[in-house]
C-alpha positions, 0 to 999 in steps of 0.5 A: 720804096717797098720795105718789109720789117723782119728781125735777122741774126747780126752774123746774117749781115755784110757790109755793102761792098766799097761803101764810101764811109768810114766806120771808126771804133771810136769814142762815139761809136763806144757811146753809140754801143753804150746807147743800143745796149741800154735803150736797143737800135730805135731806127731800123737798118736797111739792108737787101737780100744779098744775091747767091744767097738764102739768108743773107743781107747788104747793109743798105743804112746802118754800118754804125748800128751795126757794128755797134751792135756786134759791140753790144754784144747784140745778137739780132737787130730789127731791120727794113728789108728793100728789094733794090738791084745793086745800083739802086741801092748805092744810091739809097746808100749815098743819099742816106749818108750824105746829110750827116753832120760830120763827112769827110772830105774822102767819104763825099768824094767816093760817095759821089763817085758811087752815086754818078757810077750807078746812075750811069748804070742805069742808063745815064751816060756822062759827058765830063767834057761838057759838064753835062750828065744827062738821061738817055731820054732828056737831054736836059737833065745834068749832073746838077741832079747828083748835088741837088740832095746837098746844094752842092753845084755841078762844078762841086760834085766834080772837083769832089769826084776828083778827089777819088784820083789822090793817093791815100796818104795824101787824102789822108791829110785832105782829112785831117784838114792839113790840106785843103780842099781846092788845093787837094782838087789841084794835086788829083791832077798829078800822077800817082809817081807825081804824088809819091814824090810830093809826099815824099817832100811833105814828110821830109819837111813836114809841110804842105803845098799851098794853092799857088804851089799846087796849081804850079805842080799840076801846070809844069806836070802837064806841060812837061811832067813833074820830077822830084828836084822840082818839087823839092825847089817849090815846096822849099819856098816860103809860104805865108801859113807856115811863117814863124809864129809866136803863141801864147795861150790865151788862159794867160791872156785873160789875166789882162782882158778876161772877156777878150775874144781871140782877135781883141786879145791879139790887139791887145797884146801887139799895143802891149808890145807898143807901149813896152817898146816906147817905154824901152826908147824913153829908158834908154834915152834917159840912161843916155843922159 
């Protein structure tokens, strides 16, 4: 990929359009500002001339930089300027952000989907029945290819893919890690009417389906279609992760067993409980007398 290096004004720059990934202002994009401003940008942006246009730029790699930059109060920034067609560029723009150390479930999911709609642009064509995506001039090829950069299998890219079909408030609580990720796959299946009402029940009771739950929501909506007093009757049932638990803060623990780790620290307070209760039974016993 042929680049050419060029210093260009930060208000020259857009942001690639329906990108997958969140830029946050956050507390690491403030230390990010903090180091651009002391050490400047060490790793050039990629950008690509923005068609209609005579000096404008899409930001390829580097929205983070970018916008921490602009916080920075930096002006211009050095920048690698590639000349790729929009489907070309997507998938620089996937496979550049994939390898992070921290990606939410949703920007993989929208990711892969830009991926898999750009290479079907450029002349693969996608057989979701099978399985199979596969050049026009190889059969052989799959959609292996699109996980292949991230280990991630066929299966996996797909089920990540269906994630795009939740409504944002439920993607949101994929994200937040308060559902989980094949139980999300299960819920895509549901409708967007399906989905409101389901989160409706989620808000109201504060709970979440789990994957037993889920795979129930997704049958009895394809065999029959889901309605609220349904969903209402699942999720009031009882579930193992939201049983009533009893805590206690481990600070409070390690006055007793300080080196205990979280498992040697629940053994030893469930013997605690043991030899408590049988002192208890050999008290009253001796009350009894």
């Amino acid at each position: 990929m042929k680049s050419t290096k060029k210093i260009i004004a930060i208000d020259k720059l857009r942001a690639f359009e329906n990108h997958p990934y969140k830029v946050q202002d956050n507390e690491e994009m403030e230390a990010l500002a903090e180091s651009i401003m002391e050490h400047g940008i060490v790793s050039p942006v990629i950008v690509r001339p923005l068609e209609n246009t005579t000096d404008e730029y899409e930001i390829i790699s580097g929205h983070r930089r970018v916008m921490a930059s602009r916080k920075a109060g930096i002006t211009e920034i050095p920048a690698l300027v590639v000349s790729l067609e929009r489907d070309a560029a997507a998938i620089v723009l996937v496979d550049s952000n994939l390898h992070r150390e921290h990606i939410l479930p949703s920007e993989k999911a929208f990711a892969y989907k830009m991926k898999l709609d750009a290479m079907k642009h450029q002349g693969w064509r996608s057989d979701l029945t099978s399985g199979q995506l596969v050049p026009k001039s190889d059969d052989n090829r799959t959609t292996a290819q699109i996980g292949a950069d991230t280990g991630d299998s066929y299966k996996t890219v797909q089920r990540y893919i269906r994630l795009t079909n939740l409504i944002p408030e439920i993607l949101q609580y994929v994200d937040e890690g308060r559902i989980s990720f094949t139980p999300a796959v299960e819920l895509s299946y549901l409708n967007e009417q399906e989905q409101h009402d389901l989160l409706e029940q989620m808000e109201l009771n504060d709970c979440t389906p789990s994957l037993s739950q889920a795979c129930r929501f997704k049958k009895i909506s394809q065999e029959e279609g889901l309605t609220p007093e349904v969903i209402a009757i699942v999720m009031s049932e009882e579930k193992a992760n939201q049983r009533e638990m009893f805590k206690v803060p481990m600070e409070r623990i390690r006055q007793y067993v300080p080196n205990a780790n979280a498992k040697q620290a629940e053994d030893f307070v469930l013997k605690a409980c043991e030899h408590y209760r049988k002192f208890l039974i050999r008290q009253r016993n001796r009350d009894e007398r």
